[in-house]
C-alpha positions in Angstrom: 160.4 76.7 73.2 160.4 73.2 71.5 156.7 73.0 73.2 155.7 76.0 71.5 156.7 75.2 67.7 155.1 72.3 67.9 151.9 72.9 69.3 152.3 75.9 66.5 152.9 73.2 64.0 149.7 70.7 64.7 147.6 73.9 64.9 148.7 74.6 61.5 148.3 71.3 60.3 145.2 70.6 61.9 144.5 74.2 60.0 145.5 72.6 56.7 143.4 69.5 57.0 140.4 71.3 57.6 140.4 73.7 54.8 141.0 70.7 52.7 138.2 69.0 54.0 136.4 72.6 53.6 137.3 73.1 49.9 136.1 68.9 49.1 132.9 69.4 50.6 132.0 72.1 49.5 133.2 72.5 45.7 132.3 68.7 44.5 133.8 69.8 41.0 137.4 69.5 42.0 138.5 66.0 41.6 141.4 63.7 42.0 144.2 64.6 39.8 146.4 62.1 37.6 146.6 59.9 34.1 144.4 56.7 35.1 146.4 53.7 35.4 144.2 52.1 32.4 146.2 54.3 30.2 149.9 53.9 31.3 151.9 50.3 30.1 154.6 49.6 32.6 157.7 48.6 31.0 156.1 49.6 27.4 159.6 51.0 26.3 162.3 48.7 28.5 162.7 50.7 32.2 160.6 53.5 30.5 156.7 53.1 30.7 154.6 54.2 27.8 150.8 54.1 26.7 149.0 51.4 26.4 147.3 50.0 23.7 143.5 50.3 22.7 143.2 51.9 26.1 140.7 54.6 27.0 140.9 56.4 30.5 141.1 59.8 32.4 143.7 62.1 31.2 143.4 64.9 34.7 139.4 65.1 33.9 139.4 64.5 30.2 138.6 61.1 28.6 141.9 60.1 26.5 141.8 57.1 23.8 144.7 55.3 22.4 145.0 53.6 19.1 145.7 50.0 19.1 149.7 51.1 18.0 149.7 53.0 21.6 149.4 56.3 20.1 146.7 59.5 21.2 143.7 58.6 18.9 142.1 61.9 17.2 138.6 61.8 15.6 138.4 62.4 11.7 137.1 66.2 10.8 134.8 64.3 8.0 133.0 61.5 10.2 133.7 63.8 13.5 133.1 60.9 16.0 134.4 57.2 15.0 137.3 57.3 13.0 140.7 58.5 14.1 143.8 59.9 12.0 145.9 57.6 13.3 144.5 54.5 12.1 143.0 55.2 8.8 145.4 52.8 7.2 146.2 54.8 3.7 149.0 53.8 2.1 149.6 57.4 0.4 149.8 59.2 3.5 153.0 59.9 5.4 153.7 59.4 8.8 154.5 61.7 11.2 155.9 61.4 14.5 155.8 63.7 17.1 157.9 63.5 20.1 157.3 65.2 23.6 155.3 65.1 26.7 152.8 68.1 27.1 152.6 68.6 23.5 151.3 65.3 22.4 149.4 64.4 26.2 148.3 67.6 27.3 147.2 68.2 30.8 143.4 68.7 31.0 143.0 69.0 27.3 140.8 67.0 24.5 143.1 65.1 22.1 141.6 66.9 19.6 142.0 70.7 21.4 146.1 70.1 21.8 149.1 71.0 19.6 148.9 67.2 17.8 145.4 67.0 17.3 145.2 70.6 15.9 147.9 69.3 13.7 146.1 66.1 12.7 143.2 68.2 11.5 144.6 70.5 9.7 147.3 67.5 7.6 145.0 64.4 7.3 144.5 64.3 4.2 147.9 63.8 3.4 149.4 63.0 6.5 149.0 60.1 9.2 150.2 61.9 12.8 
């Protein structure tokens, strides 16, 4: 009995290996998952890690910059490419910080697609997010 579950279990792993090998040869497009390392400061916040500064790196497909405070850096809806809201350094603006995980570091998504970039659009004139 012992004999037969695990022969059944190799056979089923043996299974599993190969469709993975399957699906990676055959759809290229699917690629490693995960925040690149470039983007994550060890010990940022005491035990807790946090992002690093000035970094740019893969956010699970999607390039991510940071601002040299360790924020998400969004592009400016004038200039649309090299400025960012968070570093445009008016004084008359007020600062607003937003606290949470998938809303301000989406999975997959453009800085400028999720809930804090939306938000930095729509408020930078008057507000630095």
């Amino acid at each position: 009995m012992l004999k037969t579950v695990l022969i059944n279990m190799a056979i089923l792993l043996g299974l599993f290996l190969l469709m993975e090998a399957a699906v990676r040869l055959f759809v290229p497009q699917i690629g490693p998952l995960g925040v690149d390392s470039s983007l994550i400061h060890q010990g940022r916040y005491g035990d807790t890690h946090g992002l690093a500064r000035s970094a740019s790196g893969s956010n699970y497909g999607v390039t991510t910059r940071t601002t040299p405070d360790g924020f998400i850096a969004y592009s400016l809806p004038e200039n649309g490419d090299a400025g960012n809201v968070n570093n445009a350094g008016e004084s008359s603006r007020v600062p607003w910080l937003l606290l949470g995980d998938s809303v301000t570091m989406p999975i997959g998504v453009k800085s400028d697609s999720s809930f804090a970039g939306r938000l930095a659009h729509a408020v930078s004139d008057s507000v630095k997010v």
